[in-house]
C-alpha positions as CSV (number, residue, x, y, z in Angstrom):
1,X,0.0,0.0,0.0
2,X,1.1,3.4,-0.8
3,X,1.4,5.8,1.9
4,X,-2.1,8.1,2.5
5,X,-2.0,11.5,0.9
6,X,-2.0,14.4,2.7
7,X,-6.3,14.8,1.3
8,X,-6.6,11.7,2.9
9,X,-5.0,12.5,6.6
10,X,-6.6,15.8,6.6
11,X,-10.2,13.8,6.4
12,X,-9.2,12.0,8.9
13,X,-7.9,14.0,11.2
14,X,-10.9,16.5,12.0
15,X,-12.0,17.1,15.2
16,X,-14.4,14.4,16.9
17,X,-13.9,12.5,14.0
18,X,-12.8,8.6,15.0
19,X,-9.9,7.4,12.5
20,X,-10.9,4.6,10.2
21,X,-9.0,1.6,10.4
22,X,-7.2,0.8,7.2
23,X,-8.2,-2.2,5.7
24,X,-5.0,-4.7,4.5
25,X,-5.6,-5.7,1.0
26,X,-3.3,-7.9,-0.8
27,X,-2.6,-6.8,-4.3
28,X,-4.3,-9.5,-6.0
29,X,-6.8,-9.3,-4.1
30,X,-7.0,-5.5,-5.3
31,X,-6.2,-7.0,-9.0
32,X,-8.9,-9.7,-8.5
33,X,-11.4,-6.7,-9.2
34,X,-13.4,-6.1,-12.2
35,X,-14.0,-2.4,-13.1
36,X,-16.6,-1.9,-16.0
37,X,-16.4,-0.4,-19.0
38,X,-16.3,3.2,-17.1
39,X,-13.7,2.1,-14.8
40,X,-16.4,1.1,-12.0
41,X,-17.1,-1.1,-9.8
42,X,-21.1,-1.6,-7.3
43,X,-20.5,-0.8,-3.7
44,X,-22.9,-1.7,-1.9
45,X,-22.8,-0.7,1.3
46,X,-24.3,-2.3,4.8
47,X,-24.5,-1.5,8.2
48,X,-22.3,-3.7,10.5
49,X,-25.0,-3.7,13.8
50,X,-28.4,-4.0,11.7
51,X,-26.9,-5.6,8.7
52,X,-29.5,-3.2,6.6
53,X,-28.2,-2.2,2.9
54,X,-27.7,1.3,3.2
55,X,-26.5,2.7,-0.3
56,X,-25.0,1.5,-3.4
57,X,-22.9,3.9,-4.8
58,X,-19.5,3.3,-7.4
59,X,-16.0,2.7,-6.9
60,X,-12.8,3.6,-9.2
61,X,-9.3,1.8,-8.5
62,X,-8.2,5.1,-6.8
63,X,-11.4,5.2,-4.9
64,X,-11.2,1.4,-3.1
65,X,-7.3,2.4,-2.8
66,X,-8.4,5.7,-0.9
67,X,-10.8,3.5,1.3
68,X,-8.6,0.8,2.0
69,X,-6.2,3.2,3.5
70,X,-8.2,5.7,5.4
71,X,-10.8,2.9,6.5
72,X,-13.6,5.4,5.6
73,X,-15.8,4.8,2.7
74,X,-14.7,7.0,-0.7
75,X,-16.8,6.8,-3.8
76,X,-16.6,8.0,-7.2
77,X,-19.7,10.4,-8.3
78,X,-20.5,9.4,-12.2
79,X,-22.4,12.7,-12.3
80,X,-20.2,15.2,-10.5
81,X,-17.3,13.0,-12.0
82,X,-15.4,13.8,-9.1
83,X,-14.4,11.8,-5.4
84,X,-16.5,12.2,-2.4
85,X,-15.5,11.0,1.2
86,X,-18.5,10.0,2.2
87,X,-20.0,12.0,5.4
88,X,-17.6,14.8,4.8
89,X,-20.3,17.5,4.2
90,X,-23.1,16.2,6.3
91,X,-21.6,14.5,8.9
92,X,-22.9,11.4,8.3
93,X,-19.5,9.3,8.1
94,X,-18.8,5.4,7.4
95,X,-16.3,3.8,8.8
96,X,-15.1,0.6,7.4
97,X,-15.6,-3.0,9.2
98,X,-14.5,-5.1,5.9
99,X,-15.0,-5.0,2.2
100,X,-15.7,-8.2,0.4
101,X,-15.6,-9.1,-3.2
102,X,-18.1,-11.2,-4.9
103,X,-17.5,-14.6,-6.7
104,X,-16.8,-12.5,-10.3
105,X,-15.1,-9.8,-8.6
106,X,-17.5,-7.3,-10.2
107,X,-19.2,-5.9,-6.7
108,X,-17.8,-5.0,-3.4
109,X,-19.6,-5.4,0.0
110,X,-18.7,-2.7,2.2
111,X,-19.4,-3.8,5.6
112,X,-19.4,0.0,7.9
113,X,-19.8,1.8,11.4
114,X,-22.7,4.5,10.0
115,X,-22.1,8.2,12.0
116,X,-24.8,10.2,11.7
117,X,-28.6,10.0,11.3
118,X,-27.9,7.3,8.0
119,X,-26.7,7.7,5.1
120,X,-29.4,8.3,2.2
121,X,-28.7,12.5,1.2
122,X,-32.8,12.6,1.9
123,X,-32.2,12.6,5.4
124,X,-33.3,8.8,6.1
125,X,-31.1,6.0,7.3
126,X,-31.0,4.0,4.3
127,X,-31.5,4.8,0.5
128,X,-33.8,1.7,0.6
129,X,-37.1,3.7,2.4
130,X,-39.3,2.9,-0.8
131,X,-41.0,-0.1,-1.2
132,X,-43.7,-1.4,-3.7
133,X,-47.2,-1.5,-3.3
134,X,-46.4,1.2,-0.5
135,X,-47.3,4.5,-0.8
């Protein structure tokens, strides 16, 4: 592993903010990924004490690396085509348990501590509060 950039300790470093644990990858296990066509890869992400999907969001190679080292969940935004640091804005911070890969290596599990109210940017928990046949 590389060692964190400077945007990367200054996320981490904020006051009251816990320091994510930096999660060990092996590089093929990092190699045994496979990025679309746009260079991305599904995160789906779940809460590690109710084990409730909270988001799905996208992942670049610099984005898992940038995760892996900070232990705090960074995504890649296909419309702002730009990094986030999830929570950094509202607060609402992940911090990393473990991140699985499935069987074809085309979607991670993201396992997290969830800071905050939740993590849906509509103010609920999860970006799963829709169901059919409700209203």
């Amino acid at each position: 592993m590389t060692e964190p950039t400077a945007e990367l300790e200054e996320a981490s470093n904020g006051a009251d903010v816990r320091p994510g644990v930096p999660v060990m990858a092996t590089k093929e296990q990092l190699d045994s990924v496979k990025y679309g066509a746009d260079g991305l890869v599904v995160a789906i992400v779940q809460e590690a004490s109710t084990l409730e999907v909270l988001m799905v969001a996208y992942m670049d190679e610099e984005a898992l690396r940038r995760t892996c080292e900070s232990g705090r969940t960074w995504f890649y935004s296909r419309s702002r085509k730009e990094y986030w640091l999830k929570g950094e804005t509202s607060g609402e911070r992940q911090y990393v348990h473990e991140i699985s890969y499935d069987c074809d290596g085309d979607a991670l599990l993201i396992i997290i501590d969830q800071e905050g109210q939740g993590a849906c940017h509509t103010g609920n928990h999860s970006c799963f509060y829709r169901k059919f046949g409700q209203e």
